[in-house]
TITOR-300042 format. One record per residue (C-alpha): x, y, z; residue number from 1. Coordinates in steps of 0.05 Angstrom, whole numbers, plus 5000, padded with zeros to 4 digits. Layout:
REM residues N
+------+------+------+------+
:    u :    v :    w : resi :
+------+------+------+------+
:    X :    Y :    Z :  NUM :
...
+------+------+------+------+
REM end
This chain:
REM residues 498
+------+------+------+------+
:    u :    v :    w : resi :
+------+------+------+------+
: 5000 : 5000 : 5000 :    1 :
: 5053 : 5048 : 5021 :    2 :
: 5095 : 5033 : 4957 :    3 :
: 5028 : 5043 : 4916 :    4 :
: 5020 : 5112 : 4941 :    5 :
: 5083 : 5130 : 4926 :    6 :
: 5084 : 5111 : 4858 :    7 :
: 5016 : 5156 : 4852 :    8 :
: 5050 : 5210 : 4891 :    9 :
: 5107 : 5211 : 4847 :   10 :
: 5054 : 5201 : 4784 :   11 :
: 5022 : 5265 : 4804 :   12 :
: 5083 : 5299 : 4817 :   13 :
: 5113 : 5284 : 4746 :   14 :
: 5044 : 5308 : 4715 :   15 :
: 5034 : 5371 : 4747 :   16 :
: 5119 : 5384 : 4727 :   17 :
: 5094 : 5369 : 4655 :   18 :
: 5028 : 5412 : 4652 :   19 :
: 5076 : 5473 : 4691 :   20 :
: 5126 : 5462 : 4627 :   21 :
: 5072 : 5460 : 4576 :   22 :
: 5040 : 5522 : 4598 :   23 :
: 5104 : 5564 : 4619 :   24 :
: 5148 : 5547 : 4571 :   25 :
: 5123 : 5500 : 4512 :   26 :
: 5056 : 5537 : 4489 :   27 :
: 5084 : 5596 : 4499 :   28 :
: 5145 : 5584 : 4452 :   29 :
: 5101 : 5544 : 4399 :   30 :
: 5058 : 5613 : 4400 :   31 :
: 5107 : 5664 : 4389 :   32 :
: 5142 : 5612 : 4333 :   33 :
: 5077 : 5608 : 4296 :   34 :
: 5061 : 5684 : 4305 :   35 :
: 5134 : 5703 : 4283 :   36 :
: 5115 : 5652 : 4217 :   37 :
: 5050 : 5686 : 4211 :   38 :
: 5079 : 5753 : 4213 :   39 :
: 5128 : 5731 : 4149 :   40 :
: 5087 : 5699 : 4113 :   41 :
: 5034 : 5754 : 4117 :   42 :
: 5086 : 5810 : 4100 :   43 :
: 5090 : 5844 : 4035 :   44 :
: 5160 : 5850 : 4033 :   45 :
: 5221 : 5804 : 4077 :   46 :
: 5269 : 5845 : 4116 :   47 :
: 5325 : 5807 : 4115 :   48 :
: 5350 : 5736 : 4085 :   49 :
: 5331 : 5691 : 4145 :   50 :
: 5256 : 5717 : 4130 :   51 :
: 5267 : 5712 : 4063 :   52 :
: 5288 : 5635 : 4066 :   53 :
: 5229 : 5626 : 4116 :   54 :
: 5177 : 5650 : 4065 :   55 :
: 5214 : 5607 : 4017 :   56 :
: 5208 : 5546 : 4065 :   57 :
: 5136 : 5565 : 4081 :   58 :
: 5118 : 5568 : 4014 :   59 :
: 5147 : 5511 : 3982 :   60 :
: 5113 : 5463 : 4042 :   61 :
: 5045 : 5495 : 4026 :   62 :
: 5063 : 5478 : 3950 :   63 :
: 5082 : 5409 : 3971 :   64 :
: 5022 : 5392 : 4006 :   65 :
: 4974 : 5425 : 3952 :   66 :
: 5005 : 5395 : 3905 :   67 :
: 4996 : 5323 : 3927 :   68 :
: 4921 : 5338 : 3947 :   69 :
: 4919 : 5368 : 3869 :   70 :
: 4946 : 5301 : 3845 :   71 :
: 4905 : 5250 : 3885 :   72 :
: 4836 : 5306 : 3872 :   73 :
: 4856 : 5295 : 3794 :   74 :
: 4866 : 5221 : 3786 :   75 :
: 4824 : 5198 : 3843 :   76 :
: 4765 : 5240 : 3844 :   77 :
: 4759 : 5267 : 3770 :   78 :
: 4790 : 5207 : 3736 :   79 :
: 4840 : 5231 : 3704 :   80 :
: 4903 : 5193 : 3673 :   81 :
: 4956 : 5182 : 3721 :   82 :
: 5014 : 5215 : 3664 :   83 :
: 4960 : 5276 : 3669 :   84 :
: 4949 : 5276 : 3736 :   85 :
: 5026 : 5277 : 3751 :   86 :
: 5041 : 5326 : 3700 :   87 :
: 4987 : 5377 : 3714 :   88 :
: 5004 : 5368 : 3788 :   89 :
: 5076 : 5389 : 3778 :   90 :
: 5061 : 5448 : 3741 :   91 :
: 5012 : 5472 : 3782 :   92 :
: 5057 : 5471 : 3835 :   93 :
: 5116 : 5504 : 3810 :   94 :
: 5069 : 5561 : 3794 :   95 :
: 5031 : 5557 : 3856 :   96 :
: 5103 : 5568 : 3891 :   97 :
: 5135 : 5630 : 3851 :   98 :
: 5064 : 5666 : 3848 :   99 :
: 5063 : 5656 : 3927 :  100 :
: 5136 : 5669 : 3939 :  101 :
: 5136 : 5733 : 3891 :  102 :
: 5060 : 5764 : 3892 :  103 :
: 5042 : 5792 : 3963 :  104 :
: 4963 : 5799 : 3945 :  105 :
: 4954 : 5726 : 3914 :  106 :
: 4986 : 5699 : 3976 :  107 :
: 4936 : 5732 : 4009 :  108 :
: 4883 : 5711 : 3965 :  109 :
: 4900 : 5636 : 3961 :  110 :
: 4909 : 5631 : 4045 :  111 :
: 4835 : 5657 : 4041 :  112 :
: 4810 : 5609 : 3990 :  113 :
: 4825 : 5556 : 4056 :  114 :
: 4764 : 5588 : 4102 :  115 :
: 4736 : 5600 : 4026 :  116 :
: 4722 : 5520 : 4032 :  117 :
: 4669 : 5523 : 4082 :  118 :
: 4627 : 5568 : 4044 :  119 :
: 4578 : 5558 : 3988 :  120 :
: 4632 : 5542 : 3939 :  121 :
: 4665 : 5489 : 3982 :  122 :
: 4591 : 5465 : 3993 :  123 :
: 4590 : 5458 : 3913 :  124 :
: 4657 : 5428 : 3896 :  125 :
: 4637 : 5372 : 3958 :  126 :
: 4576 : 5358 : 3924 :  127 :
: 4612 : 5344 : 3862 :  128 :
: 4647 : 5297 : 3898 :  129 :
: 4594 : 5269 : 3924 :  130 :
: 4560 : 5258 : 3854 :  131 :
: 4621 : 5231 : 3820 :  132 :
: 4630 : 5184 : 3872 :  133 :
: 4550 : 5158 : 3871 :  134 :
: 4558 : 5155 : 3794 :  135 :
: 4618 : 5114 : 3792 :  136 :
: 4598 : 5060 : 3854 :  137 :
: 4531 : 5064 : 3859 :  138 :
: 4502 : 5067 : 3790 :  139 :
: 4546 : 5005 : 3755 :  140 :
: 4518 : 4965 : 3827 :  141 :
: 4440 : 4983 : 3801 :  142 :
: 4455 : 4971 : 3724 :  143 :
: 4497 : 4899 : 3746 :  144 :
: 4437 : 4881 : 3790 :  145 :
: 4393 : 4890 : 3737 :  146 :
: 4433 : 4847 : 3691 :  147 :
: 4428 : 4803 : 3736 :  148 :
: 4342 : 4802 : 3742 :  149 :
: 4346 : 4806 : 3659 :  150 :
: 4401 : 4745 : 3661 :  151 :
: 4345 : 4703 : 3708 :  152 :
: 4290 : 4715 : 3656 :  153 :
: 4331 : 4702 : 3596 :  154 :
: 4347 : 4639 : 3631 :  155 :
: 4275 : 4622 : 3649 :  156 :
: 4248 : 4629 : 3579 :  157 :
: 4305 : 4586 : 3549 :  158 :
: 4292 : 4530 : 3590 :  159 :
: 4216 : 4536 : 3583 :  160 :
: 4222 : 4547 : 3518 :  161 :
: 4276 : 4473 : 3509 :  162 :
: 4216 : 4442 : 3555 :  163 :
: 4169 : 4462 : 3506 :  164 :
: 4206 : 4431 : 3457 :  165 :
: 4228 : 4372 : 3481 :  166 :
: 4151 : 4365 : 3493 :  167 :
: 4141 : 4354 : 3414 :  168 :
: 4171 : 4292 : 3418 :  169 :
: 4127 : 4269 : 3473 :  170 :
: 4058 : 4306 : 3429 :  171 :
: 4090 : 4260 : 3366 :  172 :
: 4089 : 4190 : 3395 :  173 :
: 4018 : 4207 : 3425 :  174 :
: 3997 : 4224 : 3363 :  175 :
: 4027 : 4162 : 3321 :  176 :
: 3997 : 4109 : 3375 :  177 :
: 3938 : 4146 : 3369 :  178 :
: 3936 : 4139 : 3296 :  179 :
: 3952 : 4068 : 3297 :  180 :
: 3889 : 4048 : 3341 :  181 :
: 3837 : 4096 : 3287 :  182 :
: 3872 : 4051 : 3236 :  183 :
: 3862 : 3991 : 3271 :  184 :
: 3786 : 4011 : 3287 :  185 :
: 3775 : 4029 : 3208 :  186 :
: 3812 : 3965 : 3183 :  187 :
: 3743 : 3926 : 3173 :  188 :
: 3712 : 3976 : 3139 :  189 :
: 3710 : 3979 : 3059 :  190 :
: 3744 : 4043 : 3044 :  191 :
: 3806 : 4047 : 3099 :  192 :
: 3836 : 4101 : 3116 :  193 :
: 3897 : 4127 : 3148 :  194 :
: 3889 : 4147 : 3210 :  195 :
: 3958 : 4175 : 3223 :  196 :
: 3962 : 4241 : 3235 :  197 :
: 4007 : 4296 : 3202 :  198 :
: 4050 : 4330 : 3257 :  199 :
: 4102 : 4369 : 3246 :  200 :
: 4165 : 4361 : 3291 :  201 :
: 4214 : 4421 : 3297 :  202 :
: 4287 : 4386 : 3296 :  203 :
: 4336 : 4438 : 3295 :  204 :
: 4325 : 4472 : 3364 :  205 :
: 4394 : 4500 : 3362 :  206 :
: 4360 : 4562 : 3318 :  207 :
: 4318 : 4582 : 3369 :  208 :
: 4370 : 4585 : 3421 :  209 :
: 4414 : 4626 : 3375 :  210 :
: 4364 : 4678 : 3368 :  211 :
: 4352 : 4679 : 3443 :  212 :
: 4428 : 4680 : 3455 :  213 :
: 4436 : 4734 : 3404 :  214 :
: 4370 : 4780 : 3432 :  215 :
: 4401 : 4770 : 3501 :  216 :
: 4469 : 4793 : 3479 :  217 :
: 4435 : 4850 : 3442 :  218 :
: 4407 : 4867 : 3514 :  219 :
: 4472 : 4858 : 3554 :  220 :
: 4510 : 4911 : 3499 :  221 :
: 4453 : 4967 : 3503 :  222 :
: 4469 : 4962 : 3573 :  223 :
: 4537 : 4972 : 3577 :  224 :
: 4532 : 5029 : 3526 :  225 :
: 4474 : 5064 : 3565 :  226 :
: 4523 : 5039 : 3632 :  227 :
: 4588 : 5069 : 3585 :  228 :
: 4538 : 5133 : 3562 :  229 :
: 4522 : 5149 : 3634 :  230 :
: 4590 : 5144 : 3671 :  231 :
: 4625 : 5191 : 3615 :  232 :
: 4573 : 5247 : 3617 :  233 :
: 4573 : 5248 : 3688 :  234 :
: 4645 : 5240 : 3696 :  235 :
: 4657 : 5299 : 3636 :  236 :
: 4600 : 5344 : 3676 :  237 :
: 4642 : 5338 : 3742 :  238 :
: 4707 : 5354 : 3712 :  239 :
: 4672 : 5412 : 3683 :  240 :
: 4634 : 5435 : 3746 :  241 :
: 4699 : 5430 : 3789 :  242 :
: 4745 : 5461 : 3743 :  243 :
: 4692 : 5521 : 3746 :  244 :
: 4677 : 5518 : 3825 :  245 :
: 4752 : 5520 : 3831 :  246 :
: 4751 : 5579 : 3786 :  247 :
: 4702 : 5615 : 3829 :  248 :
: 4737 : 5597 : 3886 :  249 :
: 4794 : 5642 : 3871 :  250 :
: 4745 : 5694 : 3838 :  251 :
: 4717 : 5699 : 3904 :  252 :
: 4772 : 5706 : 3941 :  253 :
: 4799 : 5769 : 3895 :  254 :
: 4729 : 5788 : 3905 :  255 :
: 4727 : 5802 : 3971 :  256 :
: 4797 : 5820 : 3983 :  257 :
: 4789 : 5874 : 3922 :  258 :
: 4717 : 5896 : 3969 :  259 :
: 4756 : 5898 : 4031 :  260 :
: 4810 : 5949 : 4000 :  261 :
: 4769 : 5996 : 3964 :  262 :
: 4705 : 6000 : 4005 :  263 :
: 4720 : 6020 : 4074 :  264 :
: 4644 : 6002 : 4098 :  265 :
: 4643 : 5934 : 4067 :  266 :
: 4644 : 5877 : 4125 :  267 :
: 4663 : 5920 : 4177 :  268 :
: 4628 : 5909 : 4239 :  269 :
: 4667 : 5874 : 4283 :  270 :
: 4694 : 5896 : 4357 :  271 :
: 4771 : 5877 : 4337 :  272 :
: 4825 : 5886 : 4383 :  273 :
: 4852 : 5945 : 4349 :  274 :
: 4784 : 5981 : 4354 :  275 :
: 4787 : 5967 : 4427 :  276 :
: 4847 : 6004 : 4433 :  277 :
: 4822 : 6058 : 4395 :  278 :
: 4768 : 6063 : 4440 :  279 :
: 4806 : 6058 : 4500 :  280 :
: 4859 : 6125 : 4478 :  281 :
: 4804 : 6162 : 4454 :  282 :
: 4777 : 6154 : 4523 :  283 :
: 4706 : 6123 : 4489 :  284 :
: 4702 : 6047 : 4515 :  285 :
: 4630 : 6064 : 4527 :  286 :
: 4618 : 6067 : 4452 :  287 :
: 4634 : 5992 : 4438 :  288 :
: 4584 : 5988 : 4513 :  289 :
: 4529 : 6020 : 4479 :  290 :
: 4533 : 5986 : 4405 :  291 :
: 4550 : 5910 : 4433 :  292 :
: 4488 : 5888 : 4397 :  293 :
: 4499 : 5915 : 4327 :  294 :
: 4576 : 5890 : 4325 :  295 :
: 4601 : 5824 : 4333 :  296 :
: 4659 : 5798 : 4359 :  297 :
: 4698 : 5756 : 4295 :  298 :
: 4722 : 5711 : 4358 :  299 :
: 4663 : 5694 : 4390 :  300 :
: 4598 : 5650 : 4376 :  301 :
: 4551 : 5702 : 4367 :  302 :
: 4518 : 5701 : 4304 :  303 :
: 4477 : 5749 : 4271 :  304 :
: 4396 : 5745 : 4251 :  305 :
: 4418 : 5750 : 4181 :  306 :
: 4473 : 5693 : 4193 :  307 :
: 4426 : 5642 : 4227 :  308 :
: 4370 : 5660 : 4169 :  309 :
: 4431 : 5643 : 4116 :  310 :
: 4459 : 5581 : 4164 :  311 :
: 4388 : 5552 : 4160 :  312 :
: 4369 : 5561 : 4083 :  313 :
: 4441 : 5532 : 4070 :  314 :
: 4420 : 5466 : 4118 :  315 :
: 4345 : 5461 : 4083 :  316 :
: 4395 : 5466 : 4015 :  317 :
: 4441 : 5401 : 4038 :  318 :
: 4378 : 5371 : 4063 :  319 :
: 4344 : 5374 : 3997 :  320 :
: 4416 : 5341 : 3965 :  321 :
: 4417 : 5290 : 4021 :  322 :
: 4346 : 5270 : 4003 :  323 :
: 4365 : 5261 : 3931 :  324 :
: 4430 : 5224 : 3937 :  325 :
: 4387 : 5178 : 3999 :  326 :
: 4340 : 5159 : 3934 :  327 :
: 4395 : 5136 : 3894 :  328 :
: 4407 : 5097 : 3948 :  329 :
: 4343 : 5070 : 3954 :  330 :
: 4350 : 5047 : 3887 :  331 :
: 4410 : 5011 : 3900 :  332 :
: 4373 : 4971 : 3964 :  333 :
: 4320 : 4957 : 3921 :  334 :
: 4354 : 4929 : 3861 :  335 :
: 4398 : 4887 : 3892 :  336 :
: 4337 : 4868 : 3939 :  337 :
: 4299 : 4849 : 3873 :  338 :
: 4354 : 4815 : 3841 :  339 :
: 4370 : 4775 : 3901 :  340 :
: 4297 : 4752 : 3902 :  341 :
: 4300 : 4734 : 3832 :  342 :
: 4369 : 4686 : 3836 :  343 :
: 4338 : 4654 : 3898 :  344 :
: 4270 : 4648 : 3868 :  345 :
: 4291 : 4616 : 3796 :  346 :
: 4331 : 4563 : 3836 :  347 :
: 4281 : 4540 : 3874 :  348 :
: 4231 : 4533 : 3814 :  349 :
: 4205 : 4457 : 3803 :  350 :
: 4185 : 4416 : 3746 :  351 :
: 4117 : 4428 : 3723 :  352 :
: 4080 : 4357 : 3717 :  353 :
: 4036 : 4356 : 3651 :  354 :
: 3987 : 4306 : 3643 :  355 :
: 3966 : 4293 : 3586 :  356 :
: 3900 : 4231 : 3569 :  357 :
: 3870 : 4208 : 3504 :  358 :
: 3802 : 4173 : 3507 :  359 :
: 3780 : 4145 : 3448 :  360 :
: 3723 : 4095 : 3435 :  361 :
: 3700 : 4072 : 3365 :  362 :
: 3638 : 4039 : 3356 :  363 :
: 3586 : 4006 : 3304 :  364 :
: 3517 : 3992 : 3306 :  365 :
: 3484 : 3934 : 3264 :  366 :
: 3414 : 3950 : 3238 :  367 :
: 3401 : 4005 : 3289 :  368 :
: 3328 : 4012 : 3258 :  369 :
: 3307 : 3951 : 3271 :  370 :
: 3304 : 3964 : 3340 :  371 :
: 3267 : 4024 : 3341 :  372 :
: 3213 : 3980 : 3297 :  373 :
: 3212 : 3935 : 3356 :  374 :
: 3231 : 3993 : 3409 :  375 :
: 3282 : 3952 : 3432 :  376 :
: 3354 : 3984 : 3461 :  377 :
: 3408 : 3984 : 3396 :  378 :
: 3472 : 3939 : 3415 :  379 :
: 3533 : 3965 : 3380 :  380 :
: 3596 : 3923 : 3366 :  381 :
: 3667 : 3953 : 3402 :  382 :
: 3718 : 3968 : 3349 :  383 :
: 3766 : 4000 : 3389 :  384 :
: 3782 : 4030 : 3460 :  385 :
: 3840 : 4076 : 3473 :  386 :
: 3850 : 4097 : 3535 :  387 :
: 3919 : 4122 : 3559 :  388 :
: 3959 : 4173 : 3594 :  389 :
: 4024 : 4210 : 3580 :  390 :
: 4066 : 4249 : 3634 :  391 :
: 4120 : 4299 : 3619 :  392 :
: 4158 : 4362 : 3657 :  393 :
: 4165 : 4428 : 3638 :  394 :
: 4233 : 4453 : 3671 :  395 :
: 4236 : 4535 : 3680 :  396 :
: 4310 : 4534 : 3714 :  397 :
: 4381 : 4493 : 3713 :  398 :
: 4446 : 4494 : 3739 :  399 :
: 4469 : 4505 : 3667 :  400 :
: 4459 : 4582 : 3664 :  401 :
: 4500 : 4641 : 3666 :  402 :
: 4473 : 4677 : 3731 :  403 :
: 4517 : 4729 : 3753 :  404 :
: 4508 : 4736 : 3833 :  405 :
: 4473 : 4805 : 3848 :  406 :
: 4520 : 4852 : 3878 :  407 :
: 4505 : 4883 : 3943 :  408 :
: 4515 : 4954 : 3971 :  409 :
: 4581 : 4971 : 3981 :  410 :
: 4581 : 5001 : 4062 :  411 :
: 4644 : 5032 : 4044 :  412 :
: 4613 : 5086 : 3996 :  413 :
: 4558 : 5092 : 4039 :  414 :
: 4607 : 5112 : 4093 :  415 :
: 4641 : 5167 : 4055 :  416 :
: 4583 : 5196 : 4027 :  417 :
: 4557 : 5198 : 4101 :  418 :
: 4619 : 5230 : 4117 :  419 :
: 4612 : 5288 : 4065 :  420 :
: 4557 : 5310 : 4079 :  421 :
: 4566 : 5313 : 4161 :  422 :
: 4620 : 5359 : 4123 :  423 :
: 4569 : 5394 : 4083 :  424 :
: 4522 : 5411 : 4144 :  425 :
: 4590 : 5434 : 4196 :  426 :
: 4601 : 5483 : 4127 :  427 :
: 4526 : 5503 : 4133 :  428 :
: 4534 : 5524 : 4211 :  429 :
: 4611 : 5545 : 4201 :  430 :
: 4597 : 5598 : 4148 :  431 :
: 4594 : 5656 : 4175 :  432 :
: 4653 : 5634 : 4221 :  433 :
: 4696 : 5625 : 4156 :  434 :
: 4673 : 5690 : 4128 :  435 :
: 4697 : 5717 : 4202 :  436 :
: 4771 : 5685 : 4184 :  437 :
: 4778 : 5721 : 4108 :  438 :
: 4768 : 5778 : 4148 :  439 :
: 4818 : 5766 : 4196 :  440 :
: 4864 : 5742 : 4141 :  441 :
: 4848 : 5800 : 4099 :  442 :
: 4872 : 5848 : 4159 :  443 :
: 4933 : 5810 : 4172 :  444 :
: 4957 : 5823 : 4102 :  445 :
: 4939 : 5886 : 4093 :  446 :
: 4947 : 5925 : 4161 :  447 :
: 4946 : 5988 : 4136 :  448 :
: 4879 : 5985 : 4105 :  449 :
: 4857 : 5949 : 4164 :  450 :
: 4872 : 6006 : 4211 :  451 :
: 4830 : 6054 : 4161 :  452 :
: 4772 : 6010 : 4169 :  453 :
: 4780 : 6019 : 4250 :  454 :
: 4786 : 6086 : 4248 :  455 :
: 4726 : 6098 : 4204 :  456 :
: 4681 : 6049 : 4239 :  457 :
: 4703 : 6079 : 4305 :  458 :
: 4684 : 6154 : 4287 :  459 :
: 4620 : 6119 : 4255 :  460 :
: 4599 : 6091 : 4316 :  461 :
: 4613 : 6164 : 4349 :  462 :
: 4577 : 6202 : 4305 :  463 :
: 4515 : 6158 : 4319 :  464 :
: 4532 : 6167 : 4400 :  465 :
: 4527 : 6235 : 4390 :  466 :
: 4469 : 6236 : 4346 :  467 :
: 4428 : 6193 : 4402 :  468 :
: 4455 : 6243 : 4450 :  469 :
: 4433 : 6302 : 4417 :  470 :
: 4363 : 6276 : 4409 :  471 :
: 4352 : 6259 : 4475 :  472 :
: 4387 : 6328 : 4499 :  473 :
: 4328 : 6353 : 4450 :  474 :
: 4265 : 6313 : 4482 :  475 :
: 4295 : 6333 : 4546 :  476 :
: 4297 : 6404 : 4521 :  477 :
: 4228 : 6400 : 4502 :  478 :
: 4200 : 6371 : 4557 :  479 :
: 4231 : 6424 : 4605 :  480 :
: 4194 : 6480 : 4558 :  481 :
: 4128 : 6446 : 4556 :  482 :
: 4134 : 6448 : 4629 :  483 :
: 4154 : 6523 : 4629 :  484 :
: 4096 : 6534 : 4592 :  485 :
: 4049 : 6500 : 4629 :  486 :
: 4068 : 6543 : 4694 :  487 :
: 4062 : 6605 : 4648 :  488 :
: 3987 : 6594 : 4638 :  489 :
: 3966 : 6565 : 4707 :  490 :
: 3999 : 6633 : 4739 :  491 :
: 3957 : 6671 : 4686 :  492 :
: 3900 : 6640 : 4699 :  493 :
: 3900 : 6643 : 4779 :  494 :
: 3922 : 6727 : 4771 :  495 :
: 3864 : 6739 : 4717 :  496 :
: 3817 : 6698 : 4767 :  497 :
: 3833 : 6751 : 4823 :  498 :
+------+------+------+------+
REM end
């Protein structure tokens, strides 16, 4: 017991030396190093060579990392060849790192296309995603099972159809024996006759089960071209709808950043840390006091009326996509559902017993008037009597066909699609947060601007303080000569009374 608590006590003591390191000495440091990286990288021009090699270093690992994610977006994702994927990745690259190294402004426009990614354009280029990877698993799954449900019927109607066949032969002996006992009935009788039937036996069955083979590969091809058709649109639509989302990506971007430099009033209502220190020289804190419900803070949770309005038509938007891609789905339950029904189904099928009986009874009656003379019952002599029976099966299934098994969901793509769009909603909610960060981004970059837009939101936000003051110094002015005037005319009154 007493070594036990002294292993705790010594436990405890070597935690609370490693959470006093971490926040005296290790936080701290990792801070200021990713502030001092910040600062360089967000600096229009490097002061010396150590922050020139730093923006160098910073830039080509953000070109290293991009450009991987560029490859594997290309040739995973879009489909792309792996020589173009490779190639298109490099180059993009080596420009992405000289226009970030060299050009302050499109550094600052491709760290905000990052945040960019949780808004309405991120939202698009994941549903992309999301389509080209339903179209590309899901779709071939729904077209195989259905193969499969057309493979079970070809199947059925070939071996009917041999049954049906084979049940000629059967329909041919019943006819000759039958045909043997009318001529044995008729042989007595002065003119004989043949009593044979004509039937007419179809041989070659190897024609009919060419044309079936051929119709069912004529099925199997339009298939596989509507399957080919389908896969190439879709995949030439997505490379076209994320080559432009990308596009508008970095047109939205320059967009704002081009907003936030020329119009001092657009997106600028936030209580930043420099306008608190504004406030606090000029001696004003009670301005940001007074106007804490029209500005928000870009650091905390608050969220406008206008934000939640747009966070909640953005979620009814993903809903609406979820509900769509959740059909497709459904369709894919359902198909394999159907073809697994139909495989199980066709091999449980049994023979069908026919039955088929021939009654025949030939008679001949000697004199037959002569008994109705004496209205006696006629007596007929018994030529023949045939009665027999024939059996035979008609077989629907065998072991002999080409049934491919249906193929079942794959979880896996279920998963991932689940995935993307818990991703989509978080972007819903996390809008207006990301918007918050290309602001903060945007100000970072550009300080000078930055403390333009304090300085006119700060004398804004006094000019409306004094506005309010002056027009409640004005109701109080008025009220204080209403009440003037009131006394006026009561003493006016009382001396005209006396």
């Amino acid at each position: 017991m007493e070594s036990f608590r002294a292993s705790l006590g010594h436990l405890t003591a070597t935690g609370m030396r490693a959470r006093v390191y971490c926040e005296d000495f290790l936080f701290p440091r990792v801070h200021r190093t990713m502030a001092e990286l910040w600062w360089i990288y967000s600096k229009p021009v490097p002061a010396d060579g150590r922050e020139l090699w730093t923006l160098f270093l910073q830039c080509s690992c953000i070109t290293a990392v991009i450009g991987g994610l560029f490859y594997n977006w290309m040739f995973a994702s879009l489909e792309y060849s792996w020589h173009l994927s490779v190639a298109m990745a490099i180059s993009f690259s080596l420009l992405l790192l000289l226009t970030l190294f060299l050009v302050h402004p499109a550094r600052c426009v491709f760290t905000m296309i990052m945040p960019t990614l949780g808004t309405k354009q991120g939202r698009k280029l994941l549903f992309s995603t999301c389509i080209m990877i339903a179209v590309v698993n899901i779709t071939p799954n729904i077209i195989s099972n259905i193969k499969t449900i057309l493979q079970v019927i070809q199947c059925i109607c070939k071996n009917s159809s041999d049954s049906l066949l084979n049940s000629t032969a059967l329909l041919q002996k019943v006819s000759w024996e039958f045909g043997d006992a009318v001529q044995e009935a008729t042989h007595s009788i002065y003119k004989p006759m043949n009593g044979h039937f004509r039937f007419s036996l179809l041989q070659n069955s190897s024609l009919i089960y060419q044309k079936m083979h051929l119709a069912g590969e004529k099925i199997s091809r339009e298939f596989l071209s509507v399957e080919a058709l389908v896969k190439d649109s879709v995949r030439v639509a997505n490379r076209l709808a994320a080559g432009f989302f990308m596009l508008y990506l970095c047109f939205e971007s320059t967009w704002y950043l081009k907003n936030y430099l020329t119009n001092i009033r657009f997106d600028n209502f936030y209580i930043t840390k420099k306008l608190e220190r504004l406030a606090i020289d000029r001696r004003a804190a009670h301005l940001l006091v007074g106007s804490s419900k029209k500005l928000i803070r870009p650091t905390g949770l608050k969220l406008s009326r206008e934000e939640v309005v747009l966070c909640l038509v953005q979620a009814m938007l993903v809903t609406v996509a979820l509900m769509l891609m959740l059909v497709l789905v459904a369709m894919d339950h359902f198909a394999f559902s159907m073809a697994d029904t139909a495989v199980r189904k066709a091999a449980q099928f049994s023979a069908v017993p026919v039955t088929l009986s021939i009654k025949y009874k030939a008679e001949i009656g000697i004199m037959p008037f002569l008994y109705k003379l004496f209205w006696r019952p006629s007596e007929a002599l018994l030529l023949s009597d045939f009665n027999r029976t024939y059996h035979h099966h008609l077989i629907f299934s065998s072991a002999r066909c080409r049934i491919s098994p249906p193929g079942p969901p794959n979880p896996s793509v279920l998963l991932v699609v689940g995935l993307l769009f818990c991703i989509l909603y978080g972007s819903a909610f996390l809008e207006p947060f990301a918007r918050r960060l290309c602001r903060g981004i945007a100000a970072s970059f550009f300080q000078g601007c930055e403390e333009k837009r304090v300085l006119h939101l700060f004398r804004k936000l006094a000019r409306r303080h004094s506005r309010e003051q002056n027009s409640a110094k004005g109701a109080l002015d008025g009220q204080g000569d209403g009440w003037m005037a009131d006394t006026t005319a009561q003493a006016s009154a009382t001396g005209s009374r006396i």
